[in-house]
C-alpha positions as CSV (number, residue, x, y, z in Angstrom):
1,X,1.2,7.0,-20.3
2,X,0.8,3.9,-18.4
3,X,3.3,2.8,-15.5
4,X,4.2,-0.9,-16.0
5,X,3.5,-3.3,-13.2
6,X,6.7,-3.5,-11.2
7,X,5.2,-4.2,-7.5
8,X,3.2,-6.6,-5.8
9,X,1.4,-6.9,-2.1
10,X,0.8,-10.3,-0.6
11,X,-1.4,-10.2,2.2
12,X,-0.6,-13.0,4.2
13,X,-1.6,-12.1,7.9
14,X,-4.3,-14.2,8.7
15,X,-4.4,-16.9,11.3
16,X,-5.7,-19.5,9.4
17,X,-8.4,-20.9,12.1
18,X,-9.6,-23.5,9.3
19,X,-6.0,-25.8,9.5
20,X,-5.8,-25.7,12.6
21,X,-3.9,-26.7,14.6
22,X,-1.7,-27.2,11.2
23,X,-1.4,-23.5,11.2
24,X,-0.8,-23.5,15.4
25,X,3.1,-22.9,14.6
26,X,3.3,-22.3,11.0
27,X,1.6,-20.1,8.4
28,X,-1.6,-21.3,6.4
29,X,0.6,-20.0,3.5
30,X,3.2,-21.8,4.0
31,X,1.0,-25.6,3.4
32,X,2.9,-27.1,1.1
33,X,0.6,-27.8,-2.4
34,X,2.5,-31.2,-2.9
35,X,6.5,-30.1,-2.3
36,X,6.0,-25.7,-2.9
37,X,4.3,-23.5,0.1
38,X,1.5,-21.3,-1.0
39,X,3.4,-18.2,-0.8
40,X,5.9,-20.0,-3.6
41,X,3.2,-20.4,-6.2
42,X,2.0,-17.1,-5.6
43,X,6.1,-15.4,-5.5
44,X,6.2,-17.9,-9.1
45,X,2.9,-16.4,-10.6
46,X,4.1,-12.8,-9.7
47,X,7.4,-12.9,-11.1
48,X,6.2,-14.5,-14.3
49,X,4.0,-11.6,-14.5
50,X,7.1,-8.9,-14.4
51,X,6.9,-8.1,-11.0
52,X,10.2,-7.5,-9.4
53,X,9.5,-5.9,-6.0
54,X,7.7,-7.8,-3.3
55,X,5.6,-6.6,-0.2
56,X,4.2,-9.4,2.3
57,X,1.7,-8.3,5.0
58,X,2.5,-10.2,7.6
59,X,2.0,-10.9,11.1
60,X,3.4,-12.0,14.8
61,X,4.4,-15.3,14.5
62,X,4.7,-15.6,10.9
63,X,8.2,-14.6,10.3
64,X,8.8,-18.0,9.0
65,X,7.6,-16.6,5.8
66,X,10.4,-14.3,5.7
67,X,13.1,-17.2,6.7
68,X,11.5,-19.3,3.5
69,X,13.0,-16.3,0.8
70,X,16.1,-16.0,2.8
71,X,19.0,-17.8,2.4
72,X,19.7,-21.3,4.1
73,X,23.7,-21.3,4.7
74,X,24.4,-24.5,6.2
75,X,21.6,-26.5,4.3
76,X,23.0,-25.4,1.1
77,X,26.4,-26.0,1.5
78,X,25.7,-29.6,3.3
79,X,23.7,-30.2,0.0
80,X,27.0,-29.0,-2.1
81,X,29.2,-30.9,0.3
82,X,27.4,-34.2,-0.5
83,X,27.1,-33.4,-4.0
84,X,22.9,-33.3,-4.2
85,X,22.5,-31.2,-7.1
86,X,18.8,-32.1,-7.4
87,X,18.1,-30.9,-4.2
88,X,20.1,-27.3,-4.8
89,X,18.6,-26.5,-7.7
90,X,14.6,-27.5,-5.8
91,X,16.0,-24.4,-3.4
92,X,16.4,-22.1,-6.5
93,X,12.4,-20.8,-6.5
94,X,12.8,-20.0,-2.8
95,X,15.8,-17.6,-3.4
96,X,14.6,-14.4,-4.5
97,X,17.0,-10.7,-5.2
98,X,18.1,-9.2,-2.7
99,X,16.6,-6.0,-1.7
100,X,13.4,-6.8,-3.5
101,X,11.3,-8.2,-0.9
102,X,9.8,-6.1,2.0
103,X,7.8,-7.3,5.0
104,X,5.8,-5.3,7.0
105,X,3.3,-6.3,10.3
106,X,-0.5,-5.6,10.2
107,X,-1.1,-5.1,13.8
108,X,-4.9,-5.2,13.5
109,X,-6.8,-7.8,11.8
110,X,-8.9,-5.6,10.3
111,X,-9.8,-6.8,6.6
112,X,-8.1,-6.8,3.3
113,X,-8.6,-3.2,2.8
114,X,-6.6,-2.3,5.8
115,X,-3.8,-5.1,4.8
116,X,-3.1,-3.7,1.4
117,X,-3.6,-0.1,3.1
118,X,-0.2,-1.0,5.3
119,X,1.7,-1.2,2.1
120,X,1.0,2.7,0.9
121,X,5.1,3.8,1.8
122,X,5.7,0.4,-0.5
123,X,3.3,1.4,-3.5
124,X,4.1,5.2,-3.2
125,X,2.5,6.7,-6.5
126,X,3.4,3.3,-8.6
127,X,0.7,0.3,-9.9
128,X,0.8,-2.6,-7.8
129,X,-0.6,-6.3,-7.9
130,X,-2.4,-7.7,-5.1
131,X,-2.3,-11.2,-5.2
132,X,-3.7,-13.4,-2.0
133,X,-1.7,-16.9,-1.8
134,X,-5.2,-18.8,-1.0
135,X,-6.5,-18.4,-4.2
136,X,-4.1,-21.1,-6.4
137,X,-4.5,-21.1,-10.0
138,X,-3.7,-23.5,-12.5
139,X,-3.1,-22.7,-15.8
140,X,-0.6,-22.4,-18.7
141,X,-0.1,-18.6,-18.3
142,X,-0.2,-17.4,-14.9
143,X,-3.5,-15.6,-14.1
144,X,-1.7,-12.3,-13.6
145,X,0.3,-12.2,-16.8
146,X,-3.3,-12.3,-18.4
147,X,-4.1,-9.7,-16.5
148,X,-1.1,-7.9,-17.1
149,X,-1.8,-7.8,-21.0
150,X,-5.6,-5.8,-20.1
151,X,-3.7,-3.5,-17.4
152,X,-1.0,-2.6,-20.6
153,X,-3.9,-1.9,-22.9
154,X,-6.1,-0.1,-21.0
155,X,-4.6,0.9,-17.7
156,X,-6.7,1.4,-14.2
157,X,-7.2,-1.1,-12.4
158,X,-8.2,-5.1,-13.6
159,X,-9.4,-8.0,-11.1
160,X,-9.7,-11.3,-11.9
161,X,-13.2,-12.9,-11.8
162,X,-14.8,-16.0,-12.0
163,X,-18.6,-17.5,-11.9
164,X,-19.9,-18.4,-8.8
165,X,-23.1,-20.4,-8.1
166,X,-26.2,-17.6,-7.0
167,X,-26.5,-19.3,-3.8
168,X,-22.7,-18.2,-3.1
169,X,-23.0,-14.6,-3.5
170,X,-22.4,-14.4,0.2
171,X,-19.2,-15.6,0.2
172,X,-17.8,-13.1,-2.5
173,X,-17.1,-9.6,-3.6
174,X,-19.2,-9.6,-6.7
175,X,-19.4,-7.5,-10.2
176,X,-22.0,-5.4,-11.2
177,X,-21.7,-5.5,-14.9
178,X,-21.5,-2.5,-17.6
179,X,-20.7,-4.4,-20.3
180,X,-19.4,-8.1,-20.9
181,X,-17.9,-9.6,-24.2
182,X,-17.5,-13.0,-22.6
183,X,-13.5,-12.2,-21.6
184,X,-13.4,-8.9,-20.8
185,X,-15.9,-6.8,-18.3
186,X,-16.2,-3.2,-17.8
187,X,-17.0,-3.2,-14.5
188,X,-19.9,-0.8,-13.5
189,X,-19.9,-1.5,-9.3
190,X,-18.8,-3.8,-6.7
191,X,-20.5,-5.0,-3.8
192,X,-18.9,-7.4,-0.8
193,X,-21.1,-10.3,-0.1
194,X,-23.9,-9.6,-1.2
195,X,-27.2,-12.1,-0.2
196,X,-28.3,-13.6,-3.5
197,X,-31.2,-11.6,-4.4
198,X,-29.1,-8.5,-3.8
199,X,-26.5,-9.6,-5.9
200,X,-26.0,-7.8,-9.4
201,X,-24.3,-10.5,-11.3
202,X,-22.7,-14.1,-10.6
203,X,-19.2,-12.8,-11.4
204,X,-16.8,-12.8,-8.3
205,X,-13.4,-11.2,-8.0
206,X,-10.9,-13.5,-7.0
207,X,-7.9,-12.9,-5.1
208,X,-5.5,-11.5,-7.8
209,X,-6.0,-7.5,-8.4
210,X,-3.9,-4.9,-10.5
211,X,-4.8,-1.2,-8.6
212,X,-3.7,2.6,-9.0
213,X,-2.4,3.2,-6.5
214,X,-5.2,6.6,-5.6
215,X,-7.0,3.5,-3.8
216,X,-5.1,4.5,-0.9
217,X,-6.4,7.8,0.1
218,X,-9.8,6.0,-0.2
219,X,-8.5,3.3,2.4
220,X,-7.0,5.4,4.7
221,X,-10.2,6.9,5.5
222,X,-10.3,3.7,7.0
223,X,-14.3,3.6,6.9
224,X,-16.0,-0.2,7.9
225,X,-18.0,-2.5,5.4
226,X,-19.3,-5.9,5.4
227,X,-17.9,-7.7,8.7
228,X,-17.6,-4.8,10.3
229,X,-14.0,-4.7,8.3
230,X,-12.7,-1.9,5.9
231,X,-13.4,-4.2,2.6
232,X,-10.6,-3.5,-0.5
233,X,-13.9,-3.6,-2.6
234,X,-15.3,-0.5,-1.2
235,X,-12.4,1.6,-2.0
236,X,-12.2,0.0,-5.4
237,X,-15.8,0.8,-6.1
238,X,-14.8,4.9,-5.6
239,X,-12.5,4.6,-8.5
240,X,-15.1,3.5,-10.9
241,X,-15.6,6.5,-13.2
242,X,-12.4,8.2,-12.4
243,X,-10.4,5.7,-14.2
244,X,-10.8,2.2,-16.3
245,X,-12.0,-1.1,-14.6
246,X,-11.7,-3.9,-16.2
247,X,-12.8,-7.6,-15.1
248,X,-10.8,-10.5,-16.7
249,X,-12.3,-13.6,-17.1
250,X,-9.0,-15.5,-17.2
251,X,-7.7,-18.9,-18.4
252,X,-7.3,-21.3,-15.8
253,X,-8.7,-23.3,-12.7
254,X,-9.2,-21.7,-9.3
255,X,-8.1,-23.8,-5.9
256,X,-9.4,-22.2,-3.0
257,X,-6.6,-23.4,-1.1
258,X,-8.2,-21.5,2.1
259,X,-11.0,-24.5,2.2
260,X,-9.9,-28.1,3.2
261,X,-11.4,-29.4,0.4
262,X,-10.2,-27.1,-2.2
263,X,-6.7,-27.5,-0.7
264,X,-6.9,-31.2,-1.2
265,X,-8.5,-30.6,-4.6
266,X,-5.3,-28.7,-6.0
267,X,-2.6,-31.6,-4.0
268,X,-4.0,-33.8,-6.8
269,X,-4.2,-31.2,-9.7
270,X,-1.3,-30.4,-9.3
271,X,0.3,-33.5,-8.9
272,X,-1.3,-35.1,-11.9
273,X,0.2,-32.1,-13.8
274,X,3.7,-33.7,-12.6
275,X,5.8,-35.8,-15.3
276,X,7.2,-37.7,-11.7
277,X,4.1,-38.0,-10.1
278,X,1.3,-38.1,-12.5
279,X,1.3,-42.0,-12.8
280,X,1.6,-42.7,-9.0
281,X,-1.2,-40.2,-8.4
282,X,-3.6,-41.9,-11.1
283,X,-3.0,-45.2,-8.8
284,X,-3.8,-43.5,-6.0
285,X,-7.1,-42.2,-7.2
286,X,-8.1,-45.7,-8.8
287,X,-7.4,-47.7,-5.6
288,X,-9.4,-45.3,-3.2
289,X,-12.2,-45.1,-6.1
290,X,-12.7,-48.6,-6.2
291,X,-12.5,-48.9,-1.9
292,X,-15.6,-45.9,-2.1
293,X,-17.6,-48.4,-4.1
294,X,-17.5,-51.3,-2.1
């Protein structure tokens, strides 16, 4: 029988050196992608998906993130006092159930492996997603709802991947492929950043995973990878053969909203995806077109 997908861990500890000194005093995932943080989008995606129990791995100084779920007494009822309707129903995403969101710290920065492994009294024997805010997606159906369908067919554990350039490898946790029907991939091994001759494929997980939760007595071993880190991918490879593995190749455009230029990339997706914005934002692009050409 196959547990349904209740929980989620967001890893959002990181110090987000890239923005600064943006990120100085606030979180990286709390950038707003034109008027919604990161961690919104990501919250949005999850809860589309059937998730209904929330775990952010945070860190010092990022309590803000908390604050952003929680909610804003004397904003909202100055709003309701002056009659802005528009403005109390833009807080609505933000609010979230109480009791259904947990925070806990990451003292170390010690990889992704060791984020997700803070979360084991939160996962207990359930599923869980694991879904990282700087990886925005745009697409009709959320990314993990797609995934969700796999996970309820076949159960295990399903990542997300995507085609990267060879030359990227590097940069990635990348697929060794058992078989590939051109949207779903039995996945046969995974390797962290792998230089590209070394690389078994072109296929790259991307930061949205569904896991078993036996992942964490392979992470609390706590044994270092690529970056000296202990890499989620090493634990995940130690479940391959024990259980299904499925690769998605989902519908949708990736952001990486950890790079400048992706960030800046998915301000105007997204805003051309806006009925309020769409026009202005195709002025925008045609005046500072025009000024590159001259």
């Amino acid at each position: 029988m196959i547990k349904p997908l209740r929980k989620a861990v967001l890893p959002v500890a990181g110090f987000g050196t890239r923005f600064l000194p943006a990120t100085k005093s606030m979180p990286k995932e709390m950038l707003p992608v034109v008027d919604r943080p990161l961690i919104q989008y990501a919250i949005d995606e999850a809860r589309a998906a059937g998730i209904e129990q929330f775990c952010l791995i945070t860190a010092r100084g990022k309590d803000s993130l908390i604050d952003y779920f929680d909610v804003a007494y004397e904003l909202e009822d100055t709003l309701r006092q002056k009659g802005k309707k528009d403005a109390l129903e833009a807080l609505q995403p933000s609010s979230i159930q109480a009791g259904s969101l947990t925070a806990l710290r990451q003292q170390d920065p010690l990889g992704l492996g060791h984020a997700v492994w803070c979360a084991r009294t939160f996962v207990g024997d359930d599923p869980f997603a694991v879904l990282l805010p700087d990886d925005l997606i745009l697409s009709e159906r959320g990314c993990l709802s797609q995934m969700v369908e796999v996970y309820n067919q076949y159960g295990g554990n399903v990542v997300a991947v995507s085609e990267v350039p060879k030359e990227k490898t590097s940069s990635y946790g990348i697929i060794d492929v058992a078989s590939d029907d051109g949207h779903l991939v039995k996945v046969s091994g995974v390797v962290e950043k792998p230089e590209p001759e070394d690389a078994p494929s072109n296929l790259s997980v991307i930061g949205r995973y569904i896991l078993a939760p036996d992942i964490m007595s392979h992470l609390s071993k706590m044994e270092r990878g690529a970056g000296n880190e202990v890499q989620l991918t090493d634990s995940m490879t130690k479940l391959i053969g024990q259980m299904p593995f499925h690769g998605l190749r989902y519908e949708g455009t990736r952001y990486d909203c950890g790079s400048k230029a992706g960030f800046l990339e998915a301000q105007i997706a997204f805003a051309l995806q806006r009925p309020d914005l769409a026009s202005s934002m195709r002025q925008i692009l045609k005046k500072y077109a025009h000024e590159g050409e001259k």
